[in-house]
C-alpha positions as CSV (number, residue, x, y, z in Angstrom):
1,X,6.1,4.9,-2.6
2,X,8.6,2.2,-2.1
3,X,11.1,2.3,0.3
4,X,14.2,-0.6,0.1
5,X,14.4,-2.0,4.2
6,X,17.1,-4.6,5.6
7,X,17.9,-8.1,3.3
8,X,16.2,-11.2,4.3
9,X,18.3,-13.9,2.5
10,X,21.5,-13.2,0.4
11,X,19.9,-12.6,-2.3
12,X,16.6,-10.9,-1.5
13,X,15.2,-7.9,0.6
14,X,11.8,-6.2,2.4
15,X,10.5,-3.4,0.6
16,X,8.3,-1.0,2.3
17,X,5.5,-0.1,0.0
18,X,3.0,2.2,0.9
19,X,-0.2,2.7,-1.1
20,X,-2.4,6.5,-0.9
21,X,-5.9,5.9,-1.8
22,X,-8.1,9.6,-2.5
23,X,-11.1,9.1,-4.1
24,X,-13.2,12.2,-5.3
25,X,-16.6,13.1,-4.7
26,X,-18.3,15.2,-7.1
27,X,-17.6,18.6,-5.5
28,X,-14.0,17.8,-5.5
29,X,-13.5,16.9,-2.1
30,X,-12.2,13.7,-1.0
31,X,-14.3,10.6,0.5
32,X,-13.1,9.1,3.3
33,X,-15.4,6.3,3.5
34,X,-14.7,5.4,0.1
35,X,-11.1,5.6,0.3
36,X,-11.0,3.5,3.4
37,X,-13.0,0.8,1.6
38,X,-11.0,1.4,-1.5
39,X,-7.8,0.9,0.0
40,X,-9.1,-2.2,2.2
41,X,-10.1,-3.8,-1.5
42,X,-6.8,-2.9,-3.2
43,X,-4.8,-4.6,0.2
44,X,-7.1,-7.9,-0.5
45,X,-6.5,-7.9,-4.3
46,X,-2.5,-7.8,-3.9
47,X,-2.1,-10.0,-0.6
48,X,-4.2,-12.8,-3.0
49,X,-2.4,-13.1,-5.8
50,X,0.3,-15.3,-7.0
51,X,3.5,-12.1,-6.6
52,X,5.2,-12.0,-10.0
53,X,9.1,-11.8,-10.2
54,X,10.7,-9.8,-8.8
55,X,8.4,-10.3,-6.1
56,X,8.6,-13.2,-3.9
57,X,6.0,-12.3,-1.4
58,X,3.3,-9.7,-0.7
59,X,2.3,-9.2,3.4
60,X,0.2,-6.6,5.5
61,X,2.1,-4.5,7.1
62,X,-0.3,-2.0,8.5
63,X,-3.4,0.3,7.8
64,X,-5.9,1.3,5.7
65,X,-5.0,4.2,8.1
66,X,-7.6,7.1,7.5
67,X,-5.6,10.1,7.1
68,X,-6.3,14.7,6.1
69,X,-3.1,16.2,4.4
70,X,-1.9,19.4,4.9
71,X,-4.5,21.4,2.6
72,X,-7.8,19.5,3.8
73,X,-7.9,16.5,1.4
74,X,-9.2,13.1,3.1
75,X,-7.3,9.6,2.2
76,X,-6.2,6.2,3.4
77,X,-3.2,4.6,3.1
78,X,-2.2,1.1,4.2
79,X,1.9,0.0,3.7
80,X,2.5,-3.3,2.0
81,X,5.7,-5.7,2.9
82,X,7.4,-7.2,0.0
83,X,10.3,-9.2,-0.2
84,X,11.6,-8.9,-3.6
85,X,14.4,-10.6,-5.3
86,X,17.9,-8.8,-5.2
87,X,19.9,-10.5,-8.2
């Protein structure tokens, strides 16, 4: 989910983005380990690449945070800061 935050420059902004990682084990429940790890990989993937447009810059912003929703289901989630092009 991406959420617009304050402009940096005239003509760009942050944008909040935060990533849920489930990952499913066989019996249909979720691993936590493996998300954790997951989400950990994904966060190094996108902080190391070159940002295409609009994207002018990729940052951690927090997490992978371990996390149970309401019905039982394990997760992680870590929140991304971009700063993306307004024009």
């Amino acid at each position: 989910m991406a959420e617009p935050q304050q402009k940096v420059t005239p003509i760009s902004q942050y944008v909040r983005l935060r990533c849920s990682v489930w990952v499913r084990r066989d019996d249909g429940t979720g691993d936590l380990d493996a998300s954790h790890d997951l989400a950990g990989r994904i966060e190094l993937y996108l902080t190391g690449l070159w940002p295409p447009t609009p994207i002018i810059s990729i940052e951690h912003d927090s997490g992978p945070v371990r996390m149970t929703d309401e019905n039982g289901c394990n997760y992680s989630y870590l929140i991304l800061l971009l700063q993306t092009e307004t024009v």
